[in-house]
Structures are given as structure tokens and as C-alpha cells.
N, C-alpha and C positions, 0 to 999 in steps of 0.2 A: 780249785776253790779260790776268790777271790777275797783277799784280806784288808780287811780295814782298819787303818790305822788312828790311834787316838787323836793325832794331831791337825787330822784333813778337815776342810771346812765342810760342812753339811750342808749349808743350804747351795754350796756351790756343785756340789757332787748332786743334788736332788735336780736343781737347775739343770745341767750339764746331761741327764740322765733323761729328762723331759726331752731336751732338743734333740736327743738321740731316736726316741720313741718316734719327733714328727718327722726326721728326717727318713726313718725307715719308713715310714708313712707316706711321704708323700712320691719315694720312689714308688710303693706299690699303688698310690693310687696317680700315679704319671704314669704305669705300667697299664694300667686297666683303663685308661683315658685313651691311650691309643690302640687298646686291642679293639675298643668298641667304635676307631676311628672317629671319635669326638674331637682330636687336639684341634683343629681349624675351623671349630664350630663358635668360636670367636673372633673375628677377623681382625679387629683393633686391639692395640695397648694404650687403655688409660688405668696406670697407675692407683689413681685417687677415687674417680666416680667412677672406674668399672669394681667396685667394692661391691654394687649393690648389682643385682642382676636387673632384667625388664619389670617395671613394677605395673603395667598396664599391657593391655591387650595390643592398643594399638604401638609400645614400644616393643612388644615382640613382634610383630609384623615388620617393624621394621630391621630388627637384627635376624631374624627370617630372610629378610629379601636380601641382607649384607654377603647371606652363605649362599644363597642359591645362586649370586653373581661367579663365586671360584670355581675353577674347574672339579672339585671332589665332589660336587652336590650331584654333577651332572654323569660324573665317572661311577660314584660311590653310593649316593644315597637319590636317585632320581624319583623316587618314588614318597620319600618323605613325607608327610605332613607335618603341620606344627608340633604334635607330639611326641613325633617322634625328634623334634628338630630341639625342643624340651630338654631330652635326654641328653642328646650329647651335649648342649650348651652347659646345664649345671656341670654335667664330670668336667668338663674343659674350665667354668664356674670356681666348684670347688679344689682345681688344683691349683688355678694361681690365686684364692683366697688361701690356704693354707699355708703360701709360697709367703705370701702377706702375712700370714700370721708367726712361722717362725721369723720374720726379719727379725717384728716387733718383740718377738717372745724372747729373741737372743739379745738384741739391742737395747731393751729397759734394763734388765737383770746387770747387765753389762755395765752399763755405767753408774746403776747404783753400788754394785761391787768393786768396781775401781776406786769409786768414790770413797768407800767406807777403809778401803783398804786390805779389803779380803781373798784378792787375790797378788798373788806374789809378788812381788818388782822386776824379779828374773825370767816372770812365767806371764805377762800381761802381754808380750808380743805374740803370741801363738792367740790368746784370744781378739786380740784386735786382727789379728790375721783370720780367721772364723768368717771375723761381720765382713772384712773385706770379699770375702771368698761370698757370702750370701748374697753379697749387692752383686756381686759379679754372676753368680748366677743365675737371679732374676734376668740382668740383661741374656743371657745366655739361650733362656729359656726365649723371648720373646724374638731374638733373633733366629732361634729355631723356626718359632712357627710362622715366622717370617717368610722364610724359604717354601712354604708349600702354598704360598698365596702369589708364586709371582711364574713367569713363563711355564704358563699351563702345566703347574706340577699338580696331582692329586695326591700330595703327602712332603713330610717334611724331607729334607737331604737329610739323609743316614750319615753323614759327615757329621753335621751338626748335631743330630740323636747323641750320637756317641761322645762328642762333646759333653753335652748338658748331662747326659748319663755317669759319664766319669767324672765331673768336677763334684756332683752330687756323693759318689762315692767318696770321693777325698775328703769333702766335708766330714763325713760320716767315719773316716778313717780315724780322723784329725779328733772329733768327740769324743769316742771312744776312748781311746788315747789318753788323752786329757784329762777322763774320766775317771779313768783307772788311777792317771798321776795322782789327782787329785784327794780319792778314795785310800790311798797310797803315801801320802806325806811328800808327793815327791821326790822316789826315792833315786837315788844313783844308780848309773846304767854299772851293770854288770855282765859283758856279754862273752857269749860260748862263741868263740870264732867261729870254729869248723859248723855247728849245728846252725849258729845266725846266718851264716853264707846259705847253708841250701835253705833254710826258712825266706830267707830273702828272696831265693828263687821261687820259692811256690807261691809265697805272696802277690811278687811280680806277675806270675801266670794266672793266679785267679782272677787280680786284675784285669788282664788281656784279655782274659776268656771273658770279661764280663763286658768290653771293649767290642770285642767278636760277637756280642749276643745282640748288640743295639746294632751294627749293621745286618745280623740277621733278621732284625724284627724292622728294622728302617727300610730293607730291600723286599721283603714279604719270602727271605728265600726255607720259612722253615714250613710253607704251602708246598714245596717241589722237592723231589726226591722223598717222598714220604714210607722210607722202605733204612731196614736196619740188620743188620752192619754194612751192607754194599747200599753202593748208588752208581743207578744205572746200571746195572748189574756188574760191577767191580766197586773194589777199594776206591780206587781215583775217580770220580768220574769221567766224561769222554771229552766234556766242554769245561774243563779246566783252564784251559788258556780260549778260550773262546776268541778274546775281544785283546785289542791293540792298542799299547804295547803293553808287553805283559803285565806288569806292576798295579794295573788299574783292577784285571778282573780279581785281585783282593778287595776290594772296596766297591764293584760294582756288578761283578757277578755272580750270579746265585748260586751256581754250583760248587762254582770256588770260598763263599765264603760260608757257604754249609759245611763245605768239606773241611774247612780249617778249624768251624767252631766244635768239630767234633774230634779233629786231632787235638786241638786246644785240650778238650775234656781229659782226653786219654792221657795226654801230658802232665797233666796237673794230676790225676790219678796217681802215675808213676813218681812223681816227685814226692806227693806226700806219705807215699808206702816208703819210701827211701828217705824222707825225713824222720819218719814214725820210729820205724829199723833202725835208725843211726839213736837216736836218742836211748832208743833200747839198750842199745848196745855201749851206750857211756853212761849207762845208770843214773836218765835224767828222767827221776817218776813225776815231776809236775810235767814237766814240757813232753814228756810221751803223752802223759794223760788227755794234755790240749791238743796235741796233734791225733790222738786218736778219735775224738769229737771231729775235729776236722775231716780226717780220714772217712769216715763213716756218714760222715753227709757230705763228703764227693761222692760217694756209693749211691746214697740215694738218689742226690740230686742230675747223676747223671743215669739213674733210671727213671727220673721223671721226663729230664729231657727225652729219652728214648719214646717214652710214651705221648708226650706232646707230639712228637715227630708221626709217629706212626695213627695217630687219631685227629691228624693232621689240624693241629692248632684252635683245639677248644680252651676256650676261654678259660674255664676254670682248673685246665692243666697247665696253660699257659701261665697264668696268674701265679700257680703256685709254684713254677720254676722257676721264676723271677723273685719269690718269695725262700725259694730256697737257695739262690743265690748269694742273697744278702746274708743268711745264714751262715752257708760257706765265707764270704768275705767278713764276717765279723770276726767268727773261730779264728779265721787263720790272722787277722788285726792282732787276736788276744796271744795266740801260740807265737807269732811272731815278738810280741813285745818279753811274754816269758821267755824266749832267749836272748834276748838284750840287758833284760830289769829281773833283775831279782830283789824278793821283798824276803825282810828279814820277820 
């Protein structure tokens, strides 16, 4: 149960609370932008006048003819028409308008609450650190999509995905967070050594795995081996080390990083049964409580992945593993802070 404290500012916890909503938001609809392989259905970055989309017939013809020059038009969508070229522009559209909207939606708030004095003296670095981290991942984002419009790529570097994917998370770590301090009176860290150590570590792996999940969806590797608990008919697959030197096929081949993002899971599974257990076992009923939420949407979510895999990557299981994701990485945000912060 999350307790609020008489002395926390309220319009700053409702504030703080909004930006958390778009940011979840705007991973899932960054997530369903590129299942529907829209993200390069805008080929330029303008800032200011790409605000508004094509307001006449004859400017879409011409942001038409901008897509059909890259190579995905002709690899991925060759058969196109306008309408269908419609669709992916707006989802591609409405992601970096929203990108637009939390700047502004984080950055007014911002300095009228500085301004007023409402938020803390001690605590104004971590928010100015927030807006820094948004401007930074705008550029982020645009140098993503940068990467799949140059030496005949039809898609972005999964380098880069995982980039943009992770600083988004952190974002979202860092809100929460924040959130709670705020909600909270900011209160003083009180932490369980032995239990903050292994929460540390599950934290760290959910991150990883979520790390592991944008090179699986950057590389297209959860199309291949569509078969559960073996691949290729074993544990390991057979093209594990494919490609040279070794180090690479973590980042470039499909086999290898299917295989990892599914040891990933089972990792993270084990850790948080041994987080869970150990809290039990030192009569910790809030922080069992929050790692058992945890616990049980690892459960789920890696039987969702199981079935994205084997139904081989429909969108709307897809969509929701990415959405159960975030899930998992908030829980374990909240389980992680209750063994740091306790509130009296």
C-alpha cells in the first residue's frame, strides 16, 4: 500500500503522476509503431513544422514520394498505396507528437514549480536532470531513425532501439521514484542490506532483459525458432556462435539473442523467487508483499512471451508483452525502493 504523507505537495505528485502515465504511453505506442513497421514512414526531423502532418493532397504525395525513395518501401511495403502509407505516417506522426508533448508537459510545470518554490532545494537536481534526459532522448530517438534511412538498411540498428528503449526506461524509473519521494515527504533511505543487494540484482536483470527484448525486436529474431522450451531441437541452439568473433553474435544474431532473452527470463524468474523467500524469511510483509506482485507478473509475462513466440509475433500479443513489461519494471522500481525507503 502506498502512503501519503500530510506534508507532500499535491499538484507536484498529480504533475509527476501525469508524466508517468505519458511515458508509459508513449513506450507502448513506440512499441506498436514499429511492430506495424511505420517508424521510417517519416524520413525527416523538423522539430517545429513537423507539428502538423500533410494538410493537402498534394503534400502527401509529396511525403509519399520521400518514403518510397528508402529501401523499406521497396523491401517491406512495395505494394503500398497512399493509404495504406496514411497509416503508418500518423503512428510514426503520433509518436514524436507525444515525444513533443511530454517535453512541454514536463518543462512548463517545471519552471513554474521552481519558480513558486514548490519543489525542494535539495531535490531540484534530479528534476532538472528528468528535462535533461527528455531533450536527450528526443535527439535519441531521431538518431535512431536515422540509422534505417542510410546504407540500404530496411529498419533501424537494434544498437540504437535499445538505446532509445533504455534511456526511456530510466526516464520512467527516475518518475516513479520521484513520485513516490514526493507522495512520501521525502523520506530517509532506510535500507535492509542483505535484501537491497539481491533486489538490486533483479532490478538490474529486468532491466537487461528489457535491454535483450529491443535487440530482439530490432533483429526480427522472435520470427525464428518459433518452438518452446528447445530451439532447434535442443537447449542451445546449433548457430550460437555463428558469426565472428564471438562477442558480436550477442548483438547480431538471432539465435543467440533469442536464446539469451529467454535465459534472461528464467534468470530473473529465479532471482525473484529468492528475493520473495529471503523477505519471508526475515519477516519483511511489505517488501514480500511488493515482490510477490513482482513475482507473479514474471509468471505471467513470461507466459505471454512464450505465446508471442510460438504464434509467432502477432501484434496484439506482441503489444501486450511489451506492455507487461513495463509492468514488471515498475513493480520491481516500487519493491526495489521498499527495501531502501521505509515510510513511517
Amino acid at each position: 500500500m502506498l502512503h501519503t504523507m500530510p506534508g507532500h505537495n499535491r499538484a507536484v505528485s498529480i504533475w509527476l503522476f501525469i508524466m508517468i502515465i505519458m511515458v508509459v504511453s508513449i513506450i507502448l505506442l513506440g512499441g506498436a509503431t514499429r511492430l506495424t513497421n511505420s517508424g521510417l514512414s517519416i524520413t525527416e526531423w523538423k522539430p517545429i513544422t513537423g507539428v502538423l502532418p500533410p494538410l493537402s493532397a498534394e503534400a502527401w504525395a509529396v511525403e509519399f514520394a520521400k518514403y518510397r525513395k528508402i529501401p523499406e518501401f521497396s523491401a517491406e511495403h512495395p505494394d503500398m498505396d497512399l493509404a495504406g502509407f496514411k497509416f503508418i505516417y500518423f503512428m510514426e506522426w503520433s509518436h514524436r507528437l507525444l515525444g513533443r508533448a511530454i517535453g512541454l508537459v514536463y518543462f512548463i510545470p517545471l519552471v513554474f514549480f521552481l519558480i513558486r518554490g514548490q519543489i525542494k532545494p535539495g531535490k531540484r537536481g534530479r528534476f532538472i536532470g528528468v528535462l535533461l534526459l527528455i531533450g536527450v532522448q528526443g535527439a535519441i530517438g531521431w538518431w535512431m531513425v536515422a540509422s534505417g534511412l542510410v546504407n540500404d538498411r530496411v529498419s533501424v540498428s537494434q544498437y540504437r532501439l535499445a538505446v532509445h528503449l533504455g534511456v526511456a526506461f530510466v526516464i520512467l524509473a527516475i518518475l516513479l521514484w520521484t513520485w513516490l519521494d514526493n507522495r512520501q515527504d521525502w523520506p530517509d533511505k532506510q535500507a535492509q542490506p542483505k535484501l537491497a543487494k539481491r533486489i538490486n540484482v533483479l532490478f538490474l536483470l529486468v532491466f537487461l532483459q528489457i535491454i535483450a527484448g529491443a535487440f530482439v525486436a530490432g533483429t526480427h529474431a522472435g520470427l525464428t525458432y518459433n518452438t518452446w522450451p528447445l530451439m532447434d531441437g535442443g537447449l542451445m541452439p546449433s548457430g550460437y556462435f555463428a558469426q565472428s568473433p564471438a562477442w558480436i553474435n550477442m548483438f547480431e544474431n538471432v539465435a543467440s539473442i533469442q536464446f539469451n532473452h529467454r535465459m534472461l527470463g528464467y534468470a530473473v524468474l529465479l532471482i525473484a523467487i529468492w528475493g520473495w523467500w529471503s523477505a519471508r524469511r526475515q519477516d519483511e510483509h511489505q517488501l514480500r508483499r511488493a515482490l510477490g506482485w513482482v513475482l507473479m507478473t514474471i509468471v505471467l509475462q513470461i507466459a505471454l512471451g512464450i505465446a508471442t513466440l510460438l504464434y509467432v509475433v502477432p501484434l496484439h500479443l506482441a503489444l501486450a508483452h511489451q506492455a507487461g513489461a513495463i509492468v514488471v519494471f515498475l513493480l520491481a522500481v516500487i519493491a526495489l525502493r521498499r527495501a531502501k525507503v521505509r515510510v513511517y
